[in-house]
N, C-alpha and C positions, 0 to 999 in steps of 0.2 A: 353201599359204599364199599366198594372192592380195593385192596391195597397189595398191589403186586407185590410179591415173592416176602409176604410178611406169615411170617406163623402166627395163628388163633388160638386162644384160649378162652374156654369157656368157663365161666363161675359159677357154681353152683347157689343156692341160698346157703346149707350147710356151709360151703366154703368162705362165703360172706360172714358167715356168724365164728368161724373159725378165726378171719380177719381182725375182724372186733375187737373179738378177745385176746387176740394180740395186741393189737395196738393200748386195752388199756391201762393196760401196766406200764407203759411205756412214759404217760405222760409226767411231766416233772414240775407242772402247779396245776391252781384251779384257776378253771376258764371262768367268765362270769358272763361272757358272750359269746354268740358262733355265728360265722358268716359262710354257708351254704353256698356253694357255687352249682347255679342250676344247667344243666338238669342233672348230671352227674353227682353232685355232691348231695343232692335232699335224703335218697334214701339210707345211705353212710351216717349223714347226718344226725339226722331224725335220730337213727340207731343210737350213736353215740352220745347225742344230748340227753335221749332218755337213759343210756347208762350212766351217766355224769350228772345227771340233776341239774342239766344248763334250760333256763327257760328264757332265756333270750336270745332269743335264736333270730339271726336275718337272714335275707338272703342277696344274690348278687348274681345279674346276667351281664358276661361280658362274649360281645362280638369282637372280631378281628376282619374287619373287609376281606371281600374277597375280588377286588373289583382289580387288583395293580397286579400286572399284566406277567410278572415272570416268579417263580417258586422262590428265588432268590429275596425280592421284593417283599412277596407274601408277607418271610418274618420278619418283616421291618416293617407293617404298619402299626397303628396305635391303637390302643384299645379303644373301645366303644362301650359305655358302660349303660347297658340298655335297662338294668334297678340295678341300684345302692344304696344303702342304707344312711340317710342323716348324722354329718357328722357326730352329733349329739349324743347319738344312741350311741357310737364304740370311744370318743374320750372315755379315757382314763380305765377302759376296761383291758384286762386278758383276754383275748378275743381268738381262738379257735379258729383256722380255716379250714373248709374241709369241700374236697373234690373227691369223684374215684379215682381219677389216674393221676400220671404226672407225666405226662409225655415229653413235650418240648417246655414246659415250663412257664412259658408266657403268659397263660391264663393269670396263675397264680401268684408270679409273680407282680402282676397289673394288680390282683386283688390285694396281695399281703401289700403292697405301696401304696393303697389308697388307706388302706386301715391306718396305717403307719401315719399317714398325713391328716390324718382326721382326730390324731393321737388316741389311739388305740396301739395297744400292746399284742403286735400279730404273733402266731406261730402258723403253720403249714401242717397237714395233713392228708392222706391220700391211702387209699388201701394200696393200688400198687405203684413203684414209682419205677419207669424205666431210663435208666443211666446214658443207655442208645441212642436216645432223641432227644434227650437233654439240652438245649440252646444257652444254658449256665454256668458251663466250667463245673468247678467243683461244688457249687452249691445245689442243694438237695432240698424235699421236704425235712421240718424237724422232725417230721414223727410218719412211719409209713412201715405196714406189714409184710409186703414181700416185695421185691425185684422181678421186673420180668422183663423180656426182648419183644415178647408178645402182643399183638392185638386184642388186649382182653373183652371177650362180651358177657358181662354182667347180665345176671337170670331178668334185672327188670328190662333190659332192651330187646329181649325174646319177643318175639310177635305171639300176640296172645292169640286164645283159639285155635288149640289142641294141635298146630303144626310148629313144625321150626322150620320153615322155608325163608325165614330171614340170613338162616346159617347161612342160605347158598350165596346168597348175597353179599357175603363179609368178604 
């Protein structure tokens, strides 16, 4: 996936666990639920439920068609919620979302609105969140460790097996 005239950053593990540890002072209740947004958000996750003592943990895949014909279009389709979690399980909980990025928004915002509608109490979360690609106005994740402009690639999308020729590819 090549993304013209965009600057890359790469994340290390250390830098991940730097993340973390930011993000968790930051939080302002206890969660009693977390909804992962896969694939991006499990290893974030995972992290975070096990420093938080969340053991109800979901997860959630959401697609965005890619089939309607102009870039414009694109951000205008509906989400596709390919797992979600039963309403049942997020009533009445504080419920944790957590992604790595936050690019254009849309993912999260499709997820924080089904939580909401399932009555569950959402918050937002992402280690990085970029303001650039934001398709939200002024709203943001509640809780998110650094800002960047960048394409970040997190140490788990590295192709395993002792190369980084994925690098060339970004």
């Amino acid at each position: 996936m090549s993304l013209p005239n965009s600057r890359r950053e790469l994340v290390t593990w250390e830098d991940v666990d730097r993340l973390i540890d930011h993000l968790l002072p930051q939080f302002r209740r206890e969660f009693t639920a977390m909804v992962m947004i896969t694939r991006g958000g499990i290893i974030p996750g995972g992290m975070l439920a096990q420093a938080m003592d969340i053991t109800h943990v979901l997860t959630a895949a959401v697609n965005f068609p890619a089939q309607i014909a102009s870039e414009e279009n694109k951000l205008m389709a509906w989400p596709e919620f390919l797992q979600f979690p039963a309403d049942e399980l997020l009533r009445g909980r504080p419920t944790l979302i957590v992604d790595d990025v936050w690019g254009s928004g849309r993912t999260m915002a499709a997820v924080k609105n089904r939580v909401s509608a399932a009555g569950g109490f959402a918050e937002t979360c992402v280690l990085h969140f970029n303001p650039y690609r934001n398709l939200f106005g002024g709203t943001r994740p509640d809780y998110y460790a650094a800002v960047t402009d960048a394409f970040v690639i997190y140490p788990w999308e590295i192709q395993r097996g002792g190369d980084m020729a994925m690098l060339d590819q970004v």
